[in-house]
C-alpha positions in Angstrom: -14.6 -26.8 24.1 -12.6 -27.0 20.8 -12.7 -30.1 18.8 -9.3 -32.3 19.5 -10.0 -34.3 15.9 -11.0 -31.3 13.5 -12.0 -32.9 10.3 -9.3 -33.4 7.9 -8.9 -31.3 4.7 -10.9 -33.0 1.1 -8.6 -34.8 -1.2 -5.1 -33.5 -1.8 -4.8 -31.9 -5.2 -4.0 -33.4 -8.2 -0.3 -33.3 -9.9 -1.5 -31.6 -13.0 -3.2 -28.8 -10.9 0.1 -28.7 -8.7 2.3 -28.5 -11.9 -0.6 -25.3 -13.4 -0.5 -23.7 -10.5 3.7 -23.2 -10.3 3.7 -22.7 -14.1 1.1 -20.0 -13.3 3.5 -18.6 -10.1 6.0 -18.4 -12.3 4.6 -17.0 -15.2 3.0 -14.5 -13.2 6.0 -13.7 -11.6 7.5 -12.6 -14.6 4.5 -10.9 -15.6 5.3 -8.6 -12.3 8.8 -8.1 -12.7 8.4 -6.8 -16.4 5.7 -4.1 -15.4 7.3 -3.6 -11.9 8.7 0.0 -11.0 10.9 0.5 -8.0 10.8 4.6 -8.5 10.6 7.0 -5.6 7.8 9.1 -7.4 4.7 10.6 -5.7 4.1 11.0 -2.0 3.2 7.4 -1.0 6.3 5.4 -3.0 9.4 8.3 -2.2 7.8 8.5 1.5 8.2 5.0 1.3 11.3 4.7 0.3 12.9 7.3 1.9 11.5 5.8 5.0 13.0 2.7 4.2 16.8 4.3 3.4 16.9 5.9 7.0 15.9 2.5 8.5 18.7 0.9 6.7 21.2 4.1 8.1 19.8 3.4 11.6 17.6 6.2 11.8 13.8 6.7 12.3 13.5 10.3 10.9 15.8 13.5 9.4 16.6 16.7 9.7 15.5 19.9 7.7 16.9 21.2 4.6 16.4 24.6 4.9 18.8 27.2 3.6 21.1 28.5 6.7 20.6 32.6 5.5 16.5 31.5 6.2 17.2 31.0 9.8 17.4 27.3 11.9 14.9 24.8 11.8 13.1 26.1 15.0 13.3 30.4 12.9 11.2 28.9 9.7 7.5 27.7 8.7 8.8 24.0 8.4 5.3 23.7 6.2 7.3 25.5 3.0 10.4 23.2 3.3 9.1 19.7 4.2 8.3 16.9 0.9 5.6 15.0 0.3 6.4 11.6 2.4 6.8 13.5 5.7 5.5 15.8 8.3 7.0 18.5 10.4 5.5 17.2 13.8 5.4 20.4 16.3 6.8 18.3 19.0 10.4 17.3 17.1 12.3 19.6 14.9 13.0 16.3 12.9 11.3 15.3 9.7 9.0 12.6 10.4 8.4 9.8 8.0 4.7 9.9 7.7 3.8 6.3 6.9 3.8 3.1 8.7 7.1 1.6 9.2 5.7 -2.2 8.2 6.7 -1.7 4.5 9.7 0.4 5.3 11.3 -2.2 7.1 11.0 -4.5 4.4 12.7 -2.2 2.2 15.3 -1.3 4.1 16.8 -4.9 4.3 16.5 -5.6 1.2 17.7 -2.4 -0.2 20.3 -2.5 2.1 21.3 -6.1 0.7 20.6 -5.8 -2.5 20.5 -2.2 -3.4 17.2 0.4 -4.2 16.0 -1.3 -7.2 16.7 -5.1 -6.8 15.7 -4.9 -3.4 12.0 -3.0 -4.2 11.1 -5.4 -7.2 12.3 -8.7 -4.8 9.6 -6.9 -1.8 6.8 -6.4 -4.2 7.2 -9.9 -6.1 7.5 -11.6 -2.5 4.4 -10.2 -1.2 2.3 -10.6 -4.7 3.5 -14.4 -4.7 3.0 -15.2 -1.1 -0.4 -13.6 -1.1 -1.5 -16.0 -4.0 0.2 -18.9 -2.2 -1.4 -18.2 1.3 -4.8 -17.4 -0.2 -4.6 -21.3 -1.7 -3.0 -22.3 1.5 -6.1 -20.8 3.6 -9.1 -21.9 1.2 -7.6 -25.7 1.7 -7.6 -24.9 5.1 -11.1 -23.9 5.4 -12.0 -27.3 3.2 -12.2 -26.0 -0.5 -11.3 -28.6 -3.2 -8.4 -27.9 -4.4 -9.6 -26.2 -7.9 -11.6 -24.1 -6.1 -8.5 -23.0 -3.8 -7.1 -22.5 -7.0 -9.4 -20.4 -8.2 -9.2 -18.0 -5.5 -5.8 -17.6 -6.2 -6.4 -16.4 -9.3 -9.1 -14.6 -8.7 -7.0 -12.3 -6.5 -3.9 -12.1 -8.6 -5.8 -11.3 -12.1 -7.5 -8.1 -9.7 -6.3 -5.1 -11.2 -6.5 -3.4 -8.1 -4.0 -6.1 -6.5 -1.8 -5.8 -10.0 -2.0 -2.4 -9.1 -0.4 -2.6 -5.6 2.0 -4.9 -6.9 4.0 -3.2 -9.5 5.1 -0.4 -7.4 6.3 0.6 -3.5 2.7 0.3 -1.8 1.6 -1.0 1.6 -1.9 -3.0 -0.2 0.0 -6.3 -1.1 2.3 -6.4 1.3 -0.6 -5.7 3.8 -2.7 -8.3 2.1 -0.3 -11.1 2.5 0.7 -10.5 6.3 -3.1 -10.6 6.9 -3.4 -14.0 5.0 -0.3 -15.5 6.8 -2.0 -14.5 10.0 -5.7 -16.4 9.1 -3.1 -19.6 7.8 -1.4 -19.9 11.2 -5.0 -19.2 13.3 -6.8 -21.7 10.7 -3.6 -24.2 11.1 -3.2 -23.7 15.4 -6.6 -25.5 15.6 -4.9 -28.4 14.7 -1.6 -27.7 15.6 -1.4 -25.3 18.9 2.1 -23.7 18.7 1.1 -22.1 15.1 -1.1 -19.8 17.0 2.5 -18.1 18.3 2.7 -17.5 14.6 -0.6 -16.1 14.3 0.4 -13.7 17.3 3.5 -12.9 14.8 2.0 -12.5 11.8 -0.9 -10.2 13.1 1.9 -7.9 14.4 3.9 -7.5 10.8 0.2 -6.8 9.6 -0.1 -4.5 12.0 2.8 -2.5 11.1 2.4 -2.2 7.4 -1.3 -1.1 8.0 -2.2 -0.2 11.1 -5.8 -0.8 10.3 -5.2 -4.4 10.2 -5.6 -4.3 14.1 -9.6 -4.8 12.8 -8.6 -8.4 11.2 -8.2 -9.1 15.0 -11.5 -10.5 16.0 -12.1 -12.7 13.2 -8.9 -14.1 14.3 -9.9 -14.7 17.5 -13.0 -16.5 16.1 -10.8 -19.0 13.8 -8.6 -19.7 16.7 -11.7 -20.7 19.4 -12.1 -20.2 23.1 -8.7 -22.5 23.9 -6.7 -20.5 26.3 -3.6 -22.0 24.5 -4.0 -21.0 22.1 -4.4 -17.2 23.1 -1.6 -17.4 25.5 0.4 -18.6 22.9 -0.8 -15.9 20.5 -0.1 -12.9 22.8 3.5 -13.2 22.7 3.9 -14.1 19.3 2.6 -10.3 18.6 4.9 -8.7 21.0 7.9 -8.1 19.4 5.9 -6.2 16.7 3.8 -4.7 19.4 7.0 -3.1 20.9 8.6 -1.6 17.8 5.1 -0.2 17.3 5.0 1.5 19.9 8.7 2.6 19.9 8.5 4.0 16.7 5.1 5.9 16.9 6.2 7.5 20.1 9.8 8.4 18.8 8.8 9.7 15.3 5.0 11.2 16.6 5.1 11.8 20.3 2.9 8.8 21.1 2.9 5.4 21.0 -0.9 5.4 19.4 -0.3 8.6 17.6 0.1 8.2 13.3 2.1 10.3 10.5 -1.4 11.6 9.5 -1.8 15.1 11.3 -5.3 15.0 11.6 -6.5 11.5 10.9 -9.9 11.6 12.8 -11.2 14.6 10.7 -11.1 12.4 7.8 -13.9 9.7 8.8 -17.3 10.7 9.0 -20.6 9.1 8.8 -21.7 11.2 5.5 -19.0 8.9 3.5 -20.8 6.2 3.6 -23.3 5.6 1.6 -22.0 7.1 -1.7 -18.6 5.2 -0.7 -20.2 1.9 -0.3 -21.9 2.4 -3.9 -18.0 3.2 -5.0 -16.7 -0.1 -3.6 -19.9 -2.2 -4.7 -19.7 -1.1 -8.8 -15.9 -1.6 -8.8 -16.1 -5.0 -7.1 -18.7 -6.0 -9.3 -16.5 -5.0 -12.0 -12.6 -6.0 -11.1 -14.5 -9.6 -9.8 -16.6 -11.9 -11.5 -20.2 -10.1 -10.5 -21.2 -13.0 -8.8 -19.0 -13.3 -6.0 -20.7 -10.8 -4.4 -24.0 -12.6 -3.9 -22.7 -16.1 -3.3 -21.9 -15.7 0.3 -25.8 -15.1 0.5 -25.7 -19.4 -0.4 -22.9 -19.8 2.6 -25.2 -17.9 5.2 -28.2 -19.7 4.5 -26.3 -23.4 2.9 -23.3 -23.6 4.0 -22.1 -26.5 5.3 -18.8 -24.8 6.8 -18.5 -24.7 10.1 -20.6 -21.4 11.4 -17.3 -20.3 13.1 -16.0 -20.0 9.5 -18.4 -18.4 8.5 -18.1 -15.9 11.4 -14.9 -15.2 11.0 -14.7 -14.6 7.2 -17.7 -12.1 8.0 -16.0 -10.4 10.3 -12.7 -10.3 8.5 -14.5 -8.6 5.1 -16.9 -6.5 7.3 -14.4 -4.7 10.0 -12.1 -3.7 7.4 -14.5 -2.7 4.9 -16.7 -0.7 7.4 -13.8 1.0 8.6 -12.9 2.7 5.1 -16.7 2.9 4.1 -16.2 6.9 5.8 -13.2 7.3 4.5 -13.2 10.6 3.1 -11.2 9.4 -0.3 -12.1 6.0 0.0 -14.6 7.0 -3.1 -12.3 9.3 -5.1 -11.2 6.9 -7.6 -11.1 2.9 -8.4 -7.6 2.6 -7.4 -8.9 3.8 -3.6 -10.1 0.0 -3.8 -6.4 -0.9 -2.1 -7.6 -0.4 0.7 -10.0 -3.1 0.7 -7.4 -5.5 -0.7 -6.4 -7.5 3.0 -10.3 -8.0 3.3 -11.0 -8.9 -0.1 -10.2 -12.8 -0.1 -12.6 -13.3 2.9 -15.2 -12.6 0.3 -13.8 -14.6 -2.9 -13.8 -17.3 0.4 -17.4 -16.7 1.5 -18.4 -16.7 -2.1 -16.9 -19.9 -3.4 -18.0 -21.2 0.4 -21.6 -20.4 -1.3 -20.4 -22.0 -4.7 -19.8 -25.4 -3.0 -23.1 -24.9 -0.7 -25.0 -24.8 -4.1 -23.3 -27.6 -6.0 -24.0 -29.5 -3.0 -27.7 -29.5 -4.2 -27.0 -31.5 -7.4 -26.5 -35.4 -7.0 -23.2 -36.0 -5.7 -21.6 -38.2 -8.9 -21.9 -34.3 -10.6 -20.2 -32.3 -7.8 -16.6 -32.6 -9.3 -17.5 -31.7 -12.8 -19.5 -28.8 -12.3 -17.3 -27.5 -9.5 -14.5 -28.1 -12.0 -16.3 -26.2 -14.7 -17.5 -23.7 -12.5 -13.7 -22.7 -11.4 -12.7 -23.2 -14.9 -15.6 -20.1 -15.7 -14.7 -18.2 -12.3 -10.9 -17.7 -13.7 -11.7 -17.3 -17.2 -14.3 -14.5 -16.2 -11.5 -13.1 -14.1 -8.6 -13.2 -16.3 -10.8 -11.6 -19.1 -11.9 -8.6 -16.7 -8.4 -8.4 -15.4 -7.6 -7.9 -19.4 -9.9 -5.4 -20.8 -9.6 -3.1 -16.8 -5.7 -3.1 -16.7 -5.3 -1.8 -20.3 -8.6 0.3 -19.8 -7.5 1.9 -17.2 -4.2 2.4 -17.4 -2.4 -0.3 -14.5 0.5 -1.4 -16.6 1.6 1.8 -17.8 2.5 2.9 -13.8 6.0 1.9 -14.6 6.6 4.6 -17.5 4.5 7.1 -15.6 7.2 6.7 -12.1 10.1 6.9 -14.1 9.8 9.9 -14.8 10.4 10.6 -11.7 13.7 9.1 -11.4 14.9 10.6 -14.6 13.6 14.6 -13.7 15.8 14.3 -10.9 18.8 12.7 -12.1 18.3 15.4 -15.0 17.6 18.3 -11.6 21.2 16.6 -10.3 23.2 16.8 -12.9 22.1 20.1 -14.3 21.4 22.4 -11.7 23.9 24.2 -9.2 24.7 22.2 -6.5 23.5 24.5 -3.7 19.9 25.3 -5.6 17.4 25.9 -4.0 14.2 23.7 -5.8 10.6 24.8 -6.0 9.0 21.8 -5.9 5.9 19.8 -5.1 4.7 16.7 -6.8 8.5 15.7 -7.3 9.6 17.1 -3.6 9.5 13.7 -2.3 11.7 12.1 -4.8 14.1 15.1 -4.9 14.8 13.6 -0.9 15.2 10.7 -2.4 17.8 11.1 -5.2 19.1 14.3 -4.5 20.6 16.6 -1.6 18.8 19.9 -2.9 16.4 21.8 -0.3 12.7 21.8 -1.5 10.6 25.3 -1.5 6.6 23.8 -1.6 5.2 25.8 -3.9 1.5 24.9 -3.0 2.1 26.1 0.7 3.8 29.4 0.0 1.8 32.9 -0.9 3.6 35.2 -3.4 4.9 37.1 -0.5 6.5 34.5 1.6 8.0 33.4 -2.1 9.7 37.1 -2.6 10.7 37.2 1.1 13.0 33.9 0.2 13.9 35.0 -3.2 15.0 38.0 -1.6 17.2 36.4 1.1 18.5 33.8 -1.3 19.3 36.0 -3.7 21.5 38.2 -1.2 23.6 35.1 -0.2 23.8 34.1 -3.7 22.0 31.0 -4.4 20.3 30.3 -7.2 16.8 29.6 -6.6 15.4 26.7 -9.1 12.2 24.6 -9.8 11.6 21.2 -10.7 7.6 20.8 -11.7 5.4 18.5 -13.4 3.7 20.4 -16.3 0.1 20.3 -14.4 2.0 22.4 -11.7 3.5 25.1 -14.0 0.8 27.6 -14.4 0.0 27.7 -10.5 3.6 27.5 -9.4 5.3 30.0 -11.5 2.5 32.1 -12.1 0.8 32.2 -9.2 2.9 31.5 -6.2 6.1 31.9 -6.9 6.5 35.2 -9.7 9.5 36.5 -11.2 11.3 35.4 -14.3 11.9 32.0 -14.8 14.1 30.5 -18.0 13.4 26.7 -18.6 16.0 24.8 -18.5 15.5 21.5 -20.0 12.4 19.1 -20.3 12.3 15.6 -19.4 9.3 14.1 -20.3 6.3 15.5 -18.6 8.7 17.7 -15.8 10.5 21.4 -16.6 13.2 22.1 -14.9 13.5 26.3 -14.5 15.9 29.1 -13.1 14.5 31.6 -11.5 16.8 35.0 -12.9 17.8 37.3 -10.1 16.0 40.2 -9.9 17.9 43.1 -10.9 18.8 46.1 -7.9 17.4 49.5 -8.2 19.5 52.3 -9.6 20.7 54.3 -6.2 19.5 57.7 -6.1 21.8 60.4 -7.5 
C-alpha cells in the first residue's frame, strides 16, 4: 500500500538561488540561440526537417523524383534516386520519412507558425530549457536541497554532448526532456493522483521522438507504486500518442511496430558491448565531473532515499543504457554519447543521491556548508570541462559547418538549369529540402548504371549536374560517375559541376 502522507520536500530554495538560476536560464538561452543552426544539412537534420514540412502540408511521406524518360517509380532502382532522410520501403512507392515522427511534429507547428528557421531555434531552445528546468523540478522532487537540484541542472546543460543536441535539429534533447517531464508527473502523482494521466502523456511524446524511450517505462512504473489509480489513470494518458504511433508506423512502414531503419535488428549484437561500454565510460568520465560515476556506489549502500528511488533511477540509467551498449555505432565517436542523453540525469540523480548519503556522515551543523561547497565544486568542475571539450572538440562550430549546406543549395538553385538532374550524396537530403531538383546517389550507382542514365538523359536533353562536398569528389566523379565534368562554382567546402554531353560518333560513310 502506497503512503497517503509522502514526506514533504526539504526547505524551499532561497531567493538568491531562485534569482541565479533564471539569470543562468537566460543567459544560457542566449548562449543557445547564438551557436544555434536551424540548417537542413546531413541525413539526420534535412530528414528531420523534411519530415517535419510534409507534416505541416498534411502529409506523412512523398513521391519520387525520378526523371520521366528513366521510367515510373515502380520501372527504376528507387535506391539511386532516394536522399539521405528517407527510405524506398518495397511495400509503398512513396518516399518514407525515415525517422521518428516525435521531433517532426514539433517542427512542423512551429515551422508552420513561425517559418523554417524561427520555428527550429524556438524547438531546440524549448527542449534545452525545459530539460534543465524539469531536471531541477525532479531532483526537488526526489528530496535534493535545492543547490544540489541546482547543480544537476547545470551539470546537464554545461554537457557538451547535450550542447551538442541542442544547437541543431536532433531527437537527443528533445528526447531528454519528454523523458524528464514523464519522471516529474510519476514522481508528483504520488502525491497528487491525476498527474499520473500526465505521466501516461508524457511517456507517449517520449515515445514518439525516440522510440527507445519505451525502456524508461519500468522505472516509471516503480516511481508511480502498486496504486491501481494511478495506472488506470496512466494508460489513457499515453493513448493518444499510442494511436498516432501506430498510425504512422503502419502508414509510412507497413506496420504499426515496424521503423524507418530497414534492417534495425542486424545492428545490435552482443560483440558491441564491451568495447562500447569502455566508449561510454571514458567519455562520461570526461564530459562529467569523474566522480559522478562512483557516487551512486554511496546511494546503494547509504542512501537514505527511499529504495523505490533508488530502483527506479537504476532502472531508468540501466535499460537505456544497456539497450545501446550493442549498438553497432554506439562506439564510433563521442558525439554517439546522444543517445545516452534521456538516461543520463538518472545518474547525475543517483550520484548527488550518494553526495548527500556521504555528507550525512559529518555532524549535521556542517551539512549545509559542505553540500553548498560541494555543488559550488560540482558546477565549477562542470563548467570548466564543458569549456576546454566544446572548443576541443569542435561543438560550437556545428553552426558554420551546416550552413554550408544551406548556402550550396541556394548556390545549386540559383545556378543550375532548372530541370538538372543532381549527383548528389552527403547534400541529397538538403537538396529535398531547398530545392525541387531530382538526386542521382552517387555512392549507390556503378559506372554502368551512371552511363545508362547519362545516356537516357542526355537523349531527352537534360543536363545532368552534381552538387558534392570535396571529401566526395574523387569517388563520385572519378569513380562512379565518369565523363567530363566542368566546375561550376565553389561554395565553401561543396563544388557544384556540369557534366558535358558526350559527343555522338561520326556515322559511317
Amino acid at each position: 500500500m502506497s503512503n497517503p502522507n509522502p514526506p514533504a520536500l526539504v526547505a524551499p530554495p532561497p531567493r538568491w538561488l531562485l534569482a541565479l538560476s533564471f539569470l543562468a536560464l537566460f543567459g544560457y538561452a542566449l548562449f543557445l540561440a547564438r551557436h544555434t543552426t536551424t540548417v537542413a544539412g546531413g541525413a539526420d537534420s534535412s530528414g528531420y526537417l523534411n519530415s517535419a514540412r510534409l507534416l505541416a502540408a498534411g502529409e506523412l511521406h512523398t513521391t519520387l523524383r525520378t526523371p520521366p524518360e528513366f521510367g515510373g517509380p515502380g520501372q527504376v532502382d528507387r535506391l539511386h534516386f532516394f536522399p539521405q532522410g528517407f527510405f524506398p520501403f518495397a511495400s509503398d512507392l512513396k518516399l518514407s520519412p525515415t525517422y521518428p515522427t516525435g521531433l517532426p511534429l514539433h517542427l512542423a507547428l512551429t515551422g508552420k507558425l513561425f517559418g523554417w528557421h524561427a520555428g527550429p531555434l524556438i524547438v531546440g531552445l524549448t527542449g534545452a530549457l525545459a530539460a534543465l528546468g524539469l531536471c531541477y523540478a525532479v531532483a526537488r522532487e526526489l528530496a535534493l536541497a535545492p543547490v544540489l537540484s541546482a547543480a544537476a541542472a547545470v551539470i546537464l546543460g554545461a554537457c557538451p554532448v547535450f550542447i551538442f543536441t541542442s544547437t541543431q535539429p536532433l531527437s537527443d534533447t528533445l528526447a531528454t526532456a519528454w523523458s524528464l517531464a514523464a519522471v516529474y508527473a510519476a514522481l508528483r502523482a504520488r502525491r497528487q493522483t491525476p498527474w499520473a494521466l500526465a505521466c501516461g502523456a508524457a511517456l507517449s511524446v517520449a515515445v514518439l521522438v525516440r522510440p527507445s524511450n519505451l525502456l524508461l517505462l519500468p522505472a516509471l512504473l516503480v516511481f508511480l507504486g502498486l496504486d491501481w489509480r494511478r495506472l488506470a489513470l496512466m494508460l489513457p494518458g499515453g493513448l493518444p500518442g499510442a494511436a498516432w504511433f501506430a498510425f504512422s508506423n503502419h502508414t509510412l512502414f507497413g506496420g504499426a511496430f515496424r521503423s524507418g531503419y530497414p534492417d534495425l535488428a542486424s545492428a545490435f549484437a552482443a560483440s558491441y558491448g564491451p568495447s562500447t561500454a569502455l566508449h561510454f565510460a571514458h567519455w562520461l568520465a570526461i564530459f562529467l565531473p569523474s566522480i559522478l560515476l562512483v557516487l551512486p556506489l554511496a546511494a546503494v549502500f547509504r542512501s537514505a532515499a527511499p529504495r523505490r528511488d533508488r530502483l527506479a533511477l537504476g532502472l531508468w540509467f540501466g535499460a537505456l543504457t544497456l539497450l545501446y551498449v550493442f549498438y553497432a555505432i554506439s562506439h564510433e565517436s563521442w558525439s554517439c554519447l546522444r543517445f545516452l542523453l534521456p538516461a543520463l540525469p538518472a545518474l547525475i540523480f543517483s550520484a548527488l543521491l550518494g553526495l548527500e548519503a556521504l555528507l550525512r556522515l559529518t555532524p549535521a551543523p556542517h551539512i549545509p556548508t559542505l553540500r553548498a561547497v560541494a555543488a559550488g565544486l560540482l558546477v565549477v568542475w562542470s563548467l570548466v570541462a564543458s569549456h576546454h571539450w566544446t572548443r576541443q572538440l569542435g561543438v560550437l562550430y556545428i553552426q558554420g559547418y551546416e550552413q554550408v549546406y544551406e548556402d550550396a543549395n541556394l548556390a545549386a538553385k540559383s545556378q543550375l538549369p532548372p530541370d538538372a538532374l543532381v549527383v548528389a550524396s552527403f547534400l541529397s537530403g538538403a537538396l529535398y529540402f531547398y530545392t525541387d531538383f531530382s538526386v542521382l546517389r552517387w555512392d549507390h550507382l556503378n559506372s554502368t548504371d551512371f552511363s545508362r542514365y547519362a545516356t537516357l538523359a542526355q537523349k531527352s536533353g537534360r543536363p545532368i549536374c552534381a552538387v558534392l562536398h570535396e571529401s566526395e569528389e574523387p569517388a563520385a566523379l572519378r569513380e562512379r560517375c565518369l565523363g567530363h565534368w566542368t566546375r561550376l562554382a565553389t561554395v565553401k567546402s561543396v563544388g557544384l559541376w556540369r557534366l558535358t554531353p558526350a559527343t555522338p560518333a561520326p556515322a559511317a560513310k
